[in-house]
C-alpha positions, 0 to 999 in steps of 0.5 A: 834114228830109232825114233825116226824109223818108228815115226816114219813106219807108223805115221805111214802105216807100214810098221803096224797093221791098221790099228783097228786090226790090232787085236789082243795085243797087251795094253791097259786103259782108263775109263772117264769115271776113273776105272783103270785096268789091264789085259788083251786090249782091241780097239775097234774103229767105228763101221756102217754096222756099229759104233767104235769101242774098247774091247777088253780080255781079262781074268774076269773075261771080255767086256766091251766098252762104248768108246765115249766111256773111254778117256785113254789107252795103250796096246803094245807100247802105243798110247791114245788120246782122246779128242772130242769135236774133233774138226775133220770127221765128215759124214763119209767116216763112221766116227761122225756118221750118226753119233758125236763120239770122240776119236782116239788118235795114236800119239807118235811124236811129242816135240815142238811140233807133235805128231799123231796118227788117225786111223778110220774106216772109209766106204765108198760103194761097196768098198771098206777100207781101213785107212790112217792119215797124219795129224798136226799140233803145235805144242801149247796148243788145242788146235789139230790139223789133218794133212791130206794128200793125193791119198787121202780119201774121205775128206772135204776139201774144207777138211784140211788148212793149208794155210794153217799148216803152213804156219807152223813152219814160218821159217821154214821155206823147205817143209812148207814146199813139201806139204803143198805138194800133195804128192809128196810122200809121207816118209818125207814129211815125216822124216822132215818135221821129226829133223825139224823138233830136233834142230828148231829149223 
């Protein structure tokens, strides 16, 4: 049950704030040259005025690392994975804006299907919102899938395969029925697909 209220509050981005709010919180991290280390750690999502980044506070002081330099991290307990060419950035979200970087996705469940979590910066006008949308994966595999909803902004409608969402639930009639209707809640997928790694159905 804990497991689930964590899922179902974190997929939604209700039981944290928006990750790129996540300041000077414990964590550690590995570089792609193999340099690991600790301290008070913020990642910075990418915005119109810079590129996306790692942030770190130690003994030493603050250092600040590109984030193609970064392979993974944690902050408070979360841990990040690093996935590069990732399909779904489009132009209106800065990670694809002008640089091929990669992007972090918050792991929150590691089962048959795994769970994760995408958080992004998204301007319309002169409007920034932090947002978070869920990610897809089956186990085994190398491919992500984003879903999208009614709320979902920042995304072609190119973005997101149904079809291949579907898929991942062949016997499964029930949970196909709530990713293709767009307004359902996220707290219900959530709480759907966390039942169905448990029970295999």
């Amino acid at each position: 049950m804990k497991t689930l209220l964590l899922v179902l509050l974190t997929i939604c981005g209700l039981g944290t704030p928006a990750i790129a709010q996540k300041k000077d919180k414990t964590g550690s991290f590995l570089l792609v040259n193999g340099t690991t280390g600790k301290g008070e750690i913020t990642y910075n999502l990418a915005t119109f005025f810079s590129r996306a980044k790692l942030v770190v506070k130690d003994e030493s002081g603050k250092n600040k690392y590109p984030i193609h330099e970064v392979q993974s991290f944690n902050i408070d307990g979360q841990s990040f994975i690093r996935v590069d060419n990732i399909p779904f950035a489009n132009r209106a979200i800065y990670d694809r804006r002008e640089h091929n970087d990669p992007v972090f996705l918050e792991i929150l469940e590691l089962a048959e299907i795994e769970i994760y979590r995408y958080g992004y910066v998204y301007q319309s006008g002169n409007t920034v919102s932090y947002l978070n949308t869920p990610v897809f994966r089956k186990k085994g595999t190398d491919k992500y899938i984003v879903y999208t909803s009614k709320k979902t902004f920042g995304f072609n409608k190119n973005t997101s395969s149904t079809e291949e969402l579907l898929a991942l639930f062949p016997n499964s009639p029930d949970i196909q029925a709530l990713l293709q209707n767009k307004k359902t809640e996220l707290e219900a997928i959530a709480s759907r697909i966390h039942q169905y790694n448990i029970t295999g159905k």
